[in-house]
N, C-alpha and C positions, 0 to 999 in steps of 0.2 A: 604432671608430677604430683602437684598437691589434694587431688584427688581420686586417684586412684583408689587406694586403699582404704577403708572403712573399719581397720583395726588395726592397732600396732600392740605387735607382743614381745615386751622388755623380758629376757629373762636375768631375773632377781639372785633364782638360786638352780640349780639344777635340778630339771624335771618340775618345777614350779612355775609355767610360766603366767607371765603379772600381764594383764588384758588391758590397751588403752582401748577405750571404743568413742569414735569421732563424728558427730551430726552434723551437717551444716547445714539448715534451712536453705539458703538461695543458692543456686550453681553458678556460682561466676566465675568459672576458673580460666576461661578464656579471656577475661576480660583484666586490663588492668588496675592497682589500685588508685581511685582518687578521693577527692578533698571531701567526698559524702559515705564513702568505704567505712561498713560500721566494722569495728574492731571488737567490739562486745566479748566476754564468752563466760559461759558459767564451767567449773572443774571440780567434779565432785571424786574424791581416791577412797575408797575403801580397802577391805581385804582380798587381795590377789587382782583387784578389777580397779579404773579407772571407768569416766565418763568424761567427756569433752565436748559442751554445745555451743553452737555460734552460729548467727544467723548468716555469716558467711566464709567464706574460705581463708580472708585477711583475719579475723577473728580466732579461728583456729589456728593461723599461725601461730597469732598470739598467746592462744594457751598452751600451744605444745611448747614453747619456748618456757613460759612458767613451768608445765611438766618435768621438763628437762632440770630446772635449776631446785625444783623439790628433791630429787633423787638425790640422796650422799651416798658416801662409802666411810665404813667403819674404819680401825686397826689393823684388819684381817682381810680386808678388800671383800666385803659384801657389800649388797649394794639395798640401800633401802630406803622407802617412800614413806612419808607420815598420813596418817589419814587425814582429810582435808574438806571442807567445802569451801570455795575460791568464784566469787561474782564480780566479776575485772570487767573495767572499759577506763579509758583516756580520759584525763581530764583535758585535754588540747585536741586539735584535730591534725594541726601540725606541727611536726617533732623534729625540725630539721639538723642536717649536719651540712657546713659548706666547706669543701675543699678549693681550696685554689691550683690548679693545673699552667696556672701563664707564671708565674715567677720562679717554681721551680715545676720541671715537668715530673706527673706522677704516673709512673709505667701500672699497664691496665691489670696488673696483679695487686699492687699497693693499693687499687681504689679497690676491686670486690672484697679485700679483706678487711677493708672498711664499712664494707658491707655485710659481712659476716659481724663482726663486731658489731653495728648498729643492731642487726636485726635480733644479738642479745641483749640489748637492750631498750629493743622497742620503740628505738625511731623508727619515722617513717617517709622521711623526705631528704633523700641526695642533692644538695643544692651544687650544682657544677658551675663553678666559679672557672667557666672551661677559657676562656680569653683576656687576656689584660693587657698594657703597657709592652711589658716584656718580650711576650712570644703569643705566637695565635696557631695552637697545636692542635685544633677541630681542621681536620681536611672535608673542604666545603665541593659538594659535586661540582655547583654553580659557578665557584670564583676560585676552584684548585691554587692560584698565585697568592689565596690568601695566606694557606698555610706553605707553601713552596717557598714562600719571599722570608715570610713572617714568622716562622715557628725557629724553636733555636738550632735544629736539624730539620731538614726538608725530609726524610726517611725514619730517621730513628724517634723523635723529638715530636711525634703527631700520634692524631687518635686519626685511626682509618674511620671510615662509613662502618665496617665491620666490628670497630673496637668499642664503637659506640652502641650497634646492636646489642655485642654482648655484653657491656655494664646495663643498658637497659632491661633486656630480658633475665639475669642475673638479680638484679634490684628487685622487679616484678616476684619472681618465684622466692621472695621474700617479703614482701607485702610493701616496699620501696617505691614511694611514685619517685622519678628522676626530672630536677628540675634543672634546666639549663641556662643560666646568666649569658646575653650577649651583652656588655654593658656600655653604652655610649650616651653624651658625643665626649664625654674623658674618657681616659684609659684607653684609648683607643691605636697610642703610636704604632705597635706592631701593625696594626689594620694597615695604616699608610702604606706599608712596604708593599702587598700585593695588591692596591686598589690605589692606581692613581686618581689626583684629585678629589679623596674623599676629604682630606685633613684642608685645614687651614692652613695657607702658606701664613706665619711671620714675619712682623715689619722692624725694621729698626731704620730710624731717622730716614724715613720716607722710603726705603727700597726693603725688596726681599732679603730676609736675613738668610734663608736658607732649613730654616728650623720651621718646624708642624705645630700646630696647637690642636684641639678638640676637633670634632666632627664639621665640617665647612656646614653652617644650616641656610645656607643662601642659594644652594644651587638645586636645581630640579632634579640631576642625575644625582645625588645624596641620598633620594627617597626614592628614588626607580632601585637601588642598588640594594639598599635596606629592604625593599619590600620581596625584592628576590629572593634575599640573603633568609629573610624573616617566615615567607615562603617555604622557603627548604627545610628550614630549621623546625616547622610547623609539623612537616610529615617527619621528619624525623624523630623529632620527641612526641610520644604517645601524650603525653599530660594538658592539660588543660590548662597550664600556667603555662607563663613566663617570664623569667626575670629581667627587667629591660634597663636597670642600673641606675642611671642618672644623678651619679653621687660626682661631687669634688671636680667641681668644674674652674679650668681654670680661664677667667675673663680676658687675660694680659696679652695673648695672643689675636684673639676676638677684635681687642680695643684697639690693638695695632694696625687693624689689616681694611684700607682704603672701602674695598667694595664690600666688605660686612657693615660698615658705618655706613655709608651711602644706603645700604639693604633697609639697616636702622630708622632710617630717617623718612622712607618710602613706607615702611612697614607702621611709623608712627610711634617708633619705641622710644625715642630722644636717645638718651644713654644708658637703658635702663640695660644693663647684660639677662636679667635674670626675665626679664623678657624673651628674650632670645630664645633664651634656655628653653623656655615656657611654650615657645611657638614650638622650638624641635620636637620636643619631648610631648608635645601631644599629637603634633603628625605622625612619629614612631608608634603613639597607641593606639592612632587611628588605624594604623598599619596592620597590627594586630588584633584587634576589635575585630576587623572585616577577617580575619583566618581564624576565627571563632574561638581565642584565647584570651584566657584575664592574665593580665598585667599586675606584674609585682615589679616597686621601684622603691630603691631608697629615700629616705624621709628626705632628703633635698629638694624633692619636688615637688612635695607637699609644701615646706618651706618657702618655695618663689611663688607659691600661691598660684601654682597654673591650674588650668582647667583639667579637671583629670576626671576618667570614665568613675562613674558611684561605685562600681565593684572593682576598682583596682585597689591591692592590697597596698599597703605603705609598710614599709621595713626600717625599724628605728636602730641605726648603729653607732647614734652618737652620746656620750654624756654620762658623767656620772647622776648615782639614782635621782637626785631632787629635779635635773634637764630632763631625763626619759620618761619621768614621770609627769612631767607637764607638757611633756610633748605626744605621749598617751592620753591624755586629758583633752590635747586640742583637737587631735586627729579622729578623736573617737566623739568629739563634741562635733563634728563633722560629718557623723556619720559613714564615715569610711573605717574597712577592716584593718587590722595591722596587727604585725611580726613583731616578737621583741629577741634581738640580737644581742643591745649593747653592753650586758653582764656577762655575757657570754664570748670572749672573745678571749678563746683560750688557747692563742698562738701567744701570750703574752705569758709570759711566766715569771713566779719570784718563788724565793725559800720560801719554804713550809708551805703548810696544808692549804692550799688557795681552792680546793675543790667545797671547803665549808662554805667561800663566798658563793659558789655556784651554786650551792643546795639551798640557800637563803633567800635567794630572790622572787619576789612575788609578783609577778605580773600584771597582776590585778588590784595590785593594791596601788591607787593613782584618784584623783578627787574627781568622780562622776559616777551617774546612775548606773544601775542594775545593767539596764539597756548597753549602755558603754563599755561595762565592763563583757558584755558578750561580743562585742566587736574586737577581741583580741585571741586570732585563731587559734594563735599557738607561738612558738620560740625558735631562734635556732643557736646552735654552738656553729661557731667560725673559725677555722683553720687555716688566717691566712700564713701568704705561702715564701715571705719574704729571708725567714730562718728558715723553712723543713721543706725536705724532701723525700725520697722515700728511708732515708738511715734514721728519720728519729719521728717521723709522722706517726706510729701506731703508738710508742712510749708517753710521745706529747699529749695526743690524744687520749689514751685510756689509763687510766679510770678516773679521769677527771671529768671526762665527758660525762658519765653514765650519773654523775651529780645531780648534774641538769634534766638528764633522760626521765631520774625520778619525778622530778619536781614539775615535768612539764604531763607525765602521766598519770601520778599520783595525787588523791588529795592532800593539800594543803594542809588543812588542818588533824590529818590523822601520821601526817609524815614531816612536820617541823625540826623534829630535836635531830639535829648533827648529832650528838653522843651516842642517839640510837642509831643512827646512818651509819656510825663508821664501823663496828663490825661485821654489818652486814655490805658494807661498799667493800672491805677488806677482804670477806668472804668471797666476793662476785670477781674480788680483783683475782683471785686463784683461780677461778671457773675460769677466767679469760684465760688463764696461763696456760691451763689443764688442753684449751681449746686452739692451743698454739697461735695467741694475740697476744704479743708481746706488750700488756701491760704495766706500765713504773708502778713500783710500792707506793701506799699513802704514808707511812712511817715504817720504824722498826717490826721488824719481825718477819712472817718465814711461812712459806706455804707448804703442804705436806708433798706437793708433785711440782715442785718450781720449776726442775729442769727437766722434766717431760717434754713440756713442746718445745721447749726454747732451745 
């Protein structure tokens, strides 16, 4: 589809027609985008003619997308192009957005329109927050009982093998790598339902209580089952990551449970949990390592100090600026890559403008060298999913998001001023509208096609 054609012809005005003409140096249309995909493109627009070059086909999306939001229309509905010379590339290499699918489910229309929406705005990493606590709505070939048990309908309430297909080839013909979150050994209660004996049983005053804690990491068949689960999941997502979680683990169950302590004290840990944690979570990487994927895990694991592979990314979701920024500092004094999340978690909402704090954030700005500061990939906005579902998911989201989208694509220092972003965010907010993405206003005021799409 994205290469086919080697010219597009807008017509502007009748019998006028306006010439895009498209180069891409490398042919990779077959292939998908990833974490080395140059996005580059030079856009030169003259009179009646356009030019579009990129050294590849992801690149070219990119600038037909700029194309697209150059063209306006008057008072009288013409439609017109300014002349232009435009030399665009990312300042980040990943521009993510994470949806959560386990607390509330989101039917596979609600995610590609979030896909559509991204891709105006130039992200370019789907983080599928596809499992949680809740419900486990990935129908797995290998373990079918995971989601039969575990999802909040075994029929309606699940992503088919098929469903998943086509958000990922949907993504792809958008320049979208899709990354998929299995996230353990928390988060994981839904898991228990179609996998016996993966969970910890809990104790209470010496007997079973009846109630699951975290991932059981004592048992041999934990990692035969993972390595399946991690297996399938490998051919099924094209990409080259993976996200393996490791956040917000809770000890209490752990500490209660006879043969994890005994595990403890054989393994040499005394009482230490985060040990534990430490053993699990690098057998999980080992896991994946050997299925030729890098690992991405939340900054918790960093935090217990376990041994983690040199090119696992770390993903920081905790802290106000002055914690994230010293935990950018240690991580990166470490020599290890990383994600920055935690200004961006914009399921969280208050009165007024909060998308100025999104546009203010600077990733880079943290106390180490040059070298450091290039060990930070890129950002993501987080959508988790504890309030939205699909009734207010594209509102909450846009045009709050596209705050970030600047700031994570754009220079820094040539796109600071909020006062100059908000006409032009208020501007893109109507392109969404026009584009039938149901966008929320940033203030008062009034788009000339409001209820066009909506």
């Amino acid at each position: 589809m994205l290469c086919l054609s080697q010219s597009y012809v807008l017509q502007f005005n009748e019998g006028k027609p306006f010439t895009l003409e498209i180069s891409v140096e490398h042919d990779d249309c077959d292939s998908y985008p990833n974490e080395d995909s140059s996005e580059r493109y030079n856009l030169s627009v003259s009179a009646g003619q356009a030019s579009l070059n990129a050294e590849t086909v992801w690149g070219a999306v990119r600038g037909l997308e700029t194309f697209s939001q150059l063209v306006y229309q008057d008072d009288f509905g013409s439609y017109f192009v300014n002349k232009t010379e435009i030399e665009d590339f990312p300042r980040f290499q990943f521009r993510g957005i994470l949806l959560d699918t386990s607390r509330h489910y989101l039917p596979v229309q609600a995610i590609l329109k979030t896909l559509d929406a991204m891709a105006y705005s130039k992200f370019n990493v789907f983080h599928w927050h596809i499992v949680d606590d809740p419900s486990f709505p990935y129908q797995s070939r290998t373990f079918p009982d995971l989601s039969s048990k575990g999802a909040f309908h075994p029929m309606t309430h699940i992503y088919t093998q098929s469903d998943v297909r086509r958000v990922i080839s949907y993504a792809r013909l958008r320049g979208i790598r899709v990354l998929p979150e299995f996230d353990s050994p928390g988060h994981t209660k839904s898991w228990g339902k179609g996998q016996s004996d993966l969970l910890t049983p809990c104790y209470k005053a010496g007997t079973p209580s009846g109630t699951f804690g975290p991932v059981n990491p004592t048992l041999l068949s934990t990692y035969k089952f993972m390595a399946s689960l991690f297996k399938e999941v490998s051919s099924v997502f094209p990409d080259s990551y993976i996200h393996l979680g490791g956040d917000e683990v809770d000890f209490s169950c752990w500490r209660s449970n006879p043969d994890v302590r005994a595990f403890m004290q054989k393994m040499g840990f005394g009482g230490d949990f985060t040990k534990l944690e430490a053993f699990y979570m690098e057998s999980i990487m080992n896991i994946t390592s050997a299925l030729n994927k890098t690992s991405i895990v939340w900054q918790d694991v960093f935090d217990y100090h376990e041994r983690i592979p040199k090119d696992t990314v770390l993903h920081i979701w905790k802290g106000v600026p002055a914690s994230y920024r010293a935990e950018l500092s240690r991580i990166t004094k470490a020599g290890m890559r990383v994600l920055l999340a935690a200004p961006w978690y914009i399921n969280h909402i208050s009165y007024g403008q909060d998308w100025r704090n999104y546009y203010t954030v600077q990733p880079q700005n943290f106390s180490g060298t040059d070298e450091q500061k290039k060990l930070v990939i890129g950002g993501e906005v987080c959508m988790w999913g504890e309030y939205v579902d699909a009734t207010n998911l594209t509102p909450r989201l846009w045009p709050r998001a596209s705050a970030a989208a600047e700031r994570l694509w754009s220079d820094e220092k040539q796109t600071f001023s909020v006062d100059k972003a908000f006409p032009r965010l208020q501007d893109f907010r109507c392109k969404l509208l026009r584009r039938g993405i149901q966008a929320e206003p940033l203030y008062v005021g009034h788009c000339k096609h409001e209820y066009q799409g909506v």
